[in-house]
Structure formats: C-alpha cells, structure tokens
C-alpha positions as CSV (number, residue, x, y, z in Angstrom):
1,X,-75.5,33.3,-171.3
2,X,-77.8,31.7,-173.9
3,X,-80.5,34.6,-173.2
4,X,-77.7,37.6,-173.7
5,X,-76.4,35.6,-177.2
6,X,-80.2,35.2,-178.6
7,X,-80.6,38.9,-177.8
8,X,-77.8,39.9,-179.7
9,X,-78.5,37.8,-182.8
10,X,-81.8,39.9,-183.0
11,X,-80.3,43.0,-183.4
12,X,-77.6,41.9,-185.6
13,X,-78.0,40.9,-189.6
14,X,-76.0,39.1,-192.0
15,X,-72.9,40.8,-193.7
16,X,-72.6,40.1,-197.7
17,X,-69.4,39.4,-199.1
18,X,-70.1,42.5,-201.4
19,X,-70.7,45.0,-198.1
20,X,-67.5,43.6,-196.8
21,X,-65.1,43.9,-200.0
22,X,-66.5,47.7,-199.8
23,X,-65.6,48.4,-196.6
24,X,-63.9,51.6,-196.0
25,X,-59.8,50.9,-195.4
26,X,-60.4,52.7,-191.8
27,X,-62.7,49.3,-190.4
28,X,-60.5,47.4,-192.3
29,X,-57.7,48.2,-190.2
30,X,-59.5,49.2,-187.1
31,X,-60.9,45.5,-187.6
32,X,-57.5,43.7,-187.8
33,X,-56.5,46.2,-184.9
34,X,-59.1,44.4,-182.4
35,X,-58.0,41.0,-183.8
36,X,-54.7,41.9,-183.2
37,X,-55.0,43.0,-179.6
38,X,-58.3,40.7,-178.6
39,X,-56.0,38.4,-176.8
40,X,-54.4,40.9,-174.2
41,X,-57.9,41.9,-173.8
C-alpha cells in the first residue's frame, strides 16, 4: 500500500490557496458532489 501512496505523491503537486479560490464553480461543486456521496461509495 505504502508503494501505490509513494507513487501517487510523485505525480501529484501542491495546490495554492490562490489556484483553489480560482477554481471554476463546475469543480467546486463537482468536488463537494464526491464529498457528498464518498461515503455510499
């Protein structure tokens, strides 16, 4: 598990507060969405 986590925080980066206050509405909501449902998942 530890091997498929490393590999995964090598292809990902850092999000800025300033990228994420200037997200488009659309991930906004499709974000809260997945939050919303990620428990019947």
């Amino acid at each position: 598990m530890r091997e498929v986590e490393d590999h995964y925080r090598g292809l990902s980066r850092q999000l800025t507060i300033e990228e994420w206050r200037t997200q488009p509405l659309r991930s906004t909501i499709l974000d809260n969405l997945a939050r919303l449902t990620s428990a019947l998942q």
